[in-house]
C-alpha positions as CSV (number, residue, x, y, z in Angstrom):
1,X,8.1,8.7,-9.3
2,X,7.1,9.0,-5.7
3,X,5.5,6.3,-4.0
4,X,4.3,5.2,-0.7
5,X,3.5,2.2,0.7
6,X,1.2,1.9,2.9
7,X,2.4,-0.8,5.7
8,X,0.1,-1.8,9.4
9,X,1.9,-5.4,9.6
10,X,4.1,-5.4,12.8
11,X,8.0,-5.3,12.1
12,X,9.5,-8.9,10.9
13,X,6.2,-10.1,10.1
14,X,5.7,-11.3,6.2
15,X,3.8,-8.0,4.9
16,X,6.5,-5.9,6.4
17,X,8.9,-7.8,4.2
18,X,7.2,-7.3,1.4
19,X,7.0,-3.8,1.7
20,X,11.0,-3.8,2.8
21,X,11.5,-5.8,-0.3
22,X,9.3,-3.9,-2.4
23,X,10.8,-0.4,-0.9
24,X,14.4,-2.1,-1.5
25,X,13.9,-3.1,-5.2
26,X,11.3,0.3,-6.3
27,X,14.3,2.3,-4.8
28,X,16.6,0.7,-6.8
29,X,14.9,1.5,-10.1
30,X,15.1,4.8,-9.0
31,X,11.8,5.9,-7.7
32,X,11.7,7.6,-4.2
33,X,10.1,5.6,-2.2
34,X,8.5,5.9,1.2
35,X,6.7,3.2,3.6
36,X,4.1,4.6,6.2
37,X,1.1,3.9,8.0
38,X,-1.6,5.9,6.1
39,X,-2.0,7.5,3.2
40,X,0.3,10.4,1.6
41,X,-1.3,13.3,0.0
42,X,2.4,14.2,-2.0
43,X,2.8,11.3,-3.7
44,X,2.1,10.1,-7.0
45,X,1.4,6.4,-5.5
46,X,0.0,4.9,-2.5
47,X,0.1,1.2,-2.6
48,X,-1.5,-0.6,0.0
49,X,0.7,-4.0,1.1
50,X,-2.6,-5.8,1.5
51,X,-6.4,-4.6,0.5
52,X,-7.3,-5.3,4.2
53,X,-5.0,-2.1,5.5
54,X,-7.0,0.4,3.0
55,X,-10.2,2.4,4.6
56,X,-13.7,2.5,3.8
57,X,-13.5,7.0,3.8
58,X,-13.3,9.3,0.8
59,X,-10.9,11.3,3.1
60,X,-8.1,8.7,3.3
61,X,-8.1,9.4,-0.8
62,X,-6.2,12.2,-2.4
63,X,-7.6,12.8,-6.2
64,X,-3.8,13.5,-7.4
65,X,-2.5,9.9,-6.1
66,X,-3.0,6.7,-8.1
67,X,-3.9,4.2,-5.2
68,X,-3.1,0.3,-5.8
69,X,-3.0,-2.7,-3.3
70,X,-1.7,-6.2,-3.0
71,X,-4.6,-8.9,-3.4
72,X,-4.0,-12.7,-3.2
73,X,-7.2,-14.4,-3.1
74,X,-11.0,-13.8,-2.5
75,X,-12.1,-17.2,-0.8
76,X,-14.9,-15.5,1.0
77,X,-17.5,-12.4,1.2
78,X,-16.0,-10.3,3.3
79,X,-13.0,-10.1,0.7
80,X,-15.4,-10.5,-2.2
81,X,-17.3,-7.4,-0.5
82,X,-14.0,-5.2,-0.3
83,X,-13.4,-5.2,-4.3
């Protein structure tokens, strides 16, 4: 499977290692794995490392690509608002 994750953290901060991690453990399992800042159009996965890094246009979706993200809490509208 090919998957992409979709990563806007800066380098060493704790979404980065998730996606590291997550790259790291999904390449192991033997998936080909890629981590970028947007969207891929070629993949069969594009998971966003957080729902905040995902955008609000139908062009940043591709209908072939199953699109997932990381969500840990809603504790307020604006994340309520987002799902």
């Amino acid at each position: 499977m090919r998957i992409n994750i979709v990563n806007l953290d800066k380098d060493n901060w704790i979404l980065t290692k998730f996606a590291r991690k997550l790259h790291y453990n999904l390449n192991r399992a033997g998936h080909t794995v890629f981590i970028s800042k947007k969207a891929k159009k070629n993949v069969d996965i594009n998971h966003y490392i957080i729902f905040l890094f995902q955008k609000e246009n139908k062009e940043s979706y591709f209908l072939n690509t199953i699109n997932t993200t990381m969500l840990t809490h809603v504790n307020d509208n604006f994340r309520y608002n987002k799902i």
